[in-house]
N, C-alpha and C positions, 0 to 999 in steps of 0.2 A: 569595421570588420576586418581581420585580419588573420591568417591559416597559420597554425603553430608550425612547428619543427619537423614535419614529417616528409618536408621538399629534403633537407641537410640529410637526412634520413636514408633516403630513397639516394638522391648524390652520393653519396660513402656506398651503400649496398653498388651499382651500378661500375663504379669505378673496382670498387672488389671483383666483382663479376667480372671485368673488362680486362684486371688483370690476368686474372684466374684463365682465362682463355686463352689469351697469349702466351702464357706459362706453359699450357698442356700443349698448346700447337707447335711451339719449339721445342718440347720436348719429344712430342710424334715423328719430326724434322729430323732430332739427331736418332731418335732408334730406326728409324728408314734407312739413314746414309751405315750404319751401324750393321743393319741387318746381316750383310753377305760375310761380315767379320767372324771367325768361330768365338764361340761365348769363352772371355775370361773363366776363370776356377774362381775367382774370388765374384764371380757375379749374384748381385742380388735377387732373390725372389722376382717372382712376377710384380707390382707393385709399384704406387707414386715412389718418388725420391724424398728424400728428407726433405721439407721448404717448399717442395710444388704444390700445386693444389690437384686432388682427382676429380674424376669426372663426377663422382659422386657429390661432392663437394660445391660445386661448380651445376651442378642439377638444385640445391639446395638453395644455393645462392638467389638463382633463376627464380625459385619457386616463391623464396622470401620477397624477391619485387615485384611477380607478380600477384601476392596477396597483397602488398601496398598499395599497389596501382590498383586492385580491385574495390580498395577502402574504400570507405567515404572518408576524405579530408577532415581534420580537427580546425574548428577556426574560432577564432574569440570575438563574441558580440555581445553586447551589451544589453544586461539582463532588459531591461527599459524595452527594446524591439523585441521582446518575445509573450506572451501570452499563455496564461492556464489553460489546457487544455479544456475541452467541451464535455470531456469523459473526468476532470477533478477528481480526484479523488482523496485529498488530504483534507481533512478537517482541521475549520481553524484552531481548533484544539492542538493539533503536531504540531506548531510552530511555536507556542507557549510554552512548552515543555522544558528543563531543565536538557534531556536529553537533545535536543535541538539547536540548543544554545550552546553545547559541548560540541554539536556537528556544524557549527558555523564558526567556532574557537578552531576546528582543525581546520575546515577551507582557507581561514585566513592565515594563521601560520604557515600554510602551504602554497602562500600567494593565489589561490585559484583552487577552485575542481580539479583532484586529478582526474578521476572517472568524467569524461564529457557524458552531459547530456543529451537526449535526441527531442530532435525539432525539426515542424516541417515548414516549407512556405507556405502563406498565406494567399487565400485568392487574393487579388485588386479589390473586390468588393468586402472582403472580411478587413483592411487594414484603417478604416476610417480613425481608430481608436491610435492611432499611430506605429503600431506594432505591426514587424513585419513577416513572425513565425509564430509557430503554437506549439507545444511544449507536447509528445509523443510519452518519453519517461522524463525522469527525476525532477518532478515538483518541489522538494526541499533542495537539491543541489541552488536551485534557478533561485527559490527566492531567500537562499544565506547570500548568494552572490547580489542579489539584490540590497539586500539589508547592508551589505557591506559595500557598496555601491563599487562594485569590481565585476571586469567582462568575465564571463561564463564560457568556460570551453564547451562546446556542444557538436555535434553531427549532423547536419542536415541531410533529411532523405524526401523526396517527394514520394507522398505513400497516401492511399486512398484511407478512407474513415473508419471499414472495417479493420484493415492491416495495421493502422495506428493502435484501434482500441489490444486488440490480441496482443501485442509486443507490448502495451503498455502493461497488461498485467499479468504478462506471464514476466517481465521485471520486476514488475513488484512483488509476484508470488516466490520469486529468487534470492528475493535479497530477505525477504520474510521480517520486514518489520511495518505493515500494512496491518491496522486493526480490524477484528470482523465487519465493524460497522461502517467503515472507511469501502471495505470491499462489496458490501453490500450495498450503498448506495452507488457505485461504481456499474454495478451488476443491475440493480433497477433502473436508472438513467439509460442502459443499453435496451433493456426490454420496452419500458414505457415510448423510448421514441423510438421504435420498430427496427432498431440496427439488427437485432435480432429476433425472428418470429416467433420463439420458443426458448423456455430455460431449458431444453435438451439440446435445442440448436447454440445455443450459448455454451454448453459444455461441453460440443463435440467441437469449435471452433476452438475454443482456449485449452483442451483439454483438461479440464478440470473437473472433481466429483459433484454431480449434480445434487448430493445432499446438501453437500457443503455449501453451494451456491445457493439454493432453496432456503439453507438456514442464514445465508449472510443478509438475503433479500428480504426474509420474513423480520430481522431484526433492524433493515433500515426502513420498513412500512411502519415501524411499530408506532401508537399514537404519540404525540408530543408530549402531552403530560408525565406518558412513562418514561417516553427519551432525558426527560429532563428530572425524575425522578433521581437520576445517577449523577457522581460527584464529576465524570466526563464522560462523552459518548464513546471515548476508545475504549475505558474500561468494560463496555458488555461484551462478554466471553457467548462462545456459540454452544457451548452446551448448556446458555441459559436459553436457547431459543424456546425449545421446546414447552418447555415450562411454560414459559409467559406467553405464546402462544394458544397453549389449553388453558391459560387463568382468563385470559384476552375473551375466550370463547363460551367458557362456558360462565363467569361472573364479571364482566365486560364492566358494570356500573361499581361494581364492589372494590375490584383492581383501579378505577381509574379515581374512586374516593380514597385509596391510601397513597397512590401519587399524588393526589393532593395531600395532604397529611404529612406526608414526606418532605414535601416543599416547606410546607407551613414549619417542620420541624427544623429547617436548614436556617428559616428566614428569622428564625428564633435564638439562634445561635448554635443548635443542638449539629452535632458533627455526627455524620452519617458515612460511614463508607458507603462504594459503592453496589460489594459482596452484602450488607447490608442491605441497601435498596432494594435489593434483588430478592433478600429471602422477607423483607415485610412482603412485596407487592404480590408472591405467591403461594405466603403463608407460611414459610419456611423458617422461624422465629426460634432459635435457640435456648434453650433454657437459663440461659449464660446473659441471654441479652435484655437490655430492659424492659418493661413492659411499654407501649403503645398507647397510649391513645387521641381518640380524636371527639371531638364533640358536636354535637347535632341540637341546634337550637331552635324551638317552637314557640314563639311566642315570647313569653318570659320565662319558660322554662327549659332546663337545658339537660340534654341526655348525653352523659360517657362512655363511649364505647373504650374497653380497657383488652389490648390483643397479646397475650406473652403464652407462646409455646402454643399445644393446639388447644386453647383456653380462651372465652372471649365473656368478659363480665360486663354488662348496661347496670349503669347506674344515673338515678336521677333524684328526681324530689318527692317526696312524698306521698301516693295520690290514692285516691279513697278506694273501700274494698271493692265496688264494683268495678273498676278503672283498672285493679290488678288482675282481678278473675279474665277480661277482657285481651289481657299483655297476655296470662298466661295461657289460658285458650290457645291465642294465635302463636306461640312460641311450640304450644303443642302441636299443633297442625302444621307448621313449619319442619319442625323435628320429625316428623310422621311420612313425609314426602319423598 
């Protein structure tokens, strides 16, 4: 572990300052001894002299090393002793990405993180795993530095569990490349283990809208089958919450057979986006788009369900007239409800 360049830093300001003072005091020295003399015609304004430094100056100076001295130190450790945070919130999805792979191309051209990351110490009894901090923000800075196996500039702050989580995502809400889903299981993991006792209490802590938090959370509860319906978890957008929410609610067995369906079409070869996934599982079926379907097997006999636009055609094998009187019956009393 070793602190970057902000000693040489703080040195240079100091010595600045130090001149800077001595400047103005010899200067105060000779307008004292000056004073009883009647003023030159050619005298200058009230004002420093060319080359001195003023007090203003010299107030600045001050102020720049005492914000240094207030820092917290930049030091370089080695990604290896630091650890994911308990509040995670990158899905291994972000680090797969193309774009990731372009943010670990610039850390390395740049020898390092310019932006440190924040990290705190670890109890004695959290370090068994060999790691001797946890990671507050930037999860992808820590693990391109990892990947490229280069120390990690970072900050360390000793900060209790709630001040960690709050700073972590009102960073991440700053930098604004944090997907809904990402945030929302961020936001559930805070509730379910009591850091916060309410999703109001959660959004008066981080300040954030508590719709928004409501829809991030509802879309990282959502069942597996639909999670995995989509070509990645980062692509579910929160103006799909809603939707899949009332479909979840009110046709729960219906929605979670065309996530199956869905799969079944991926594992077939058939390329689905994600905007896709999204308008089969709540009906939302373009006229543009193919037709659907899935098949339902009884026996030896096998029934189609065919779904394009708001159209849905059963077809099967042939079955005697009283067998259809029977379908149609119940298709009328269904339609009737």
């Amino acid at each position: 572990m070793a602190i970057a360049g902000q000693g040489v830093i703080m040195s240079k300001l100091s010595e600045k300052f130090a001149a800077g003072k001595k400047a103005l005091a010899e200067r105060q020295s000779a307008e004292a001894k000056d004073s009883t003399s009647p003023p030159s015609s050619f005298a200058r304004a009230a004002g420093p002299l060319h080359g001195s430094v003023s007090t203003m100056k010299i107030d600045l100076l001050k102020a720049e090393i005492d914000a240094l001295k207030a820092a917290k130190p930049v030091m370089k450790i080695h990604p290896s002793e630091i650890k994911a945070s308990a509040w995670v919130n990158r899905h291994q999805d972000s680090f797969e990405v193309p774009e990731f792979a372009a943010f670990k191309a610039e850390i390395e051209s740049a020898a390092g993180n310019i932006q440190p990351i924040k990290v705190r110490p670890l109890k004695s009894a959290d370090t068994s795993g060999g790691a001797k901090y946890e990671i507050v923000f930037g999860h992808r800075r820590h693990r391109a530095c990892l990947e490229l196996g280069i120390e990690v500039n970072v900050i360390v702050d000793d900060i209790d569990e709630k001040t960690m989580f709050v700073e972590m995502d009102r960073e991440n809400r700053e930098r604004a490349d944090l997907r809904p889903f990402e945030q929302g299981l961020m936001y559930a993991r805070a509730l379910d283990s009591g850091l916060f006792s309410s999703l109001r209490k959660l959004s008066e802590e981080i300040g954030a809208d508590p719709t928004n938090i409501s829809k991030a959370v509802s879309l990282a509860r959502l069942p597996e089958p639909i999670l995995d319906s989509f070509e990645s978890r980062l692509d579910i957008q929160y103006r799909w919450a809603s939707d899949l929410k009332a479909a979840l609610e009110k046709e729960p067995e219906l929605i979670l057979a065309r996530a199956a369906d869905i799969k079944k079409q991926r594992s077939s070869g058939n390329h689905l986006s994600s905007q896709s996934a999204f308008n089969l599982l709540v009906g939302k079926v373009s006229s543009s788009s193919k037709p659907v379907a899935r098949k339902v097997t009884v026996g030896k006999r096998v029934l189609t369900i065919t779904e394009r636009d708001k159209m849905i055609t059963y077809e099967f094998d042939t079955l005697g007239r009283e067998k259809l009187s029977k379908i149609e019956k119940f298709i009328a009393s269904v339609m009737a409800e």
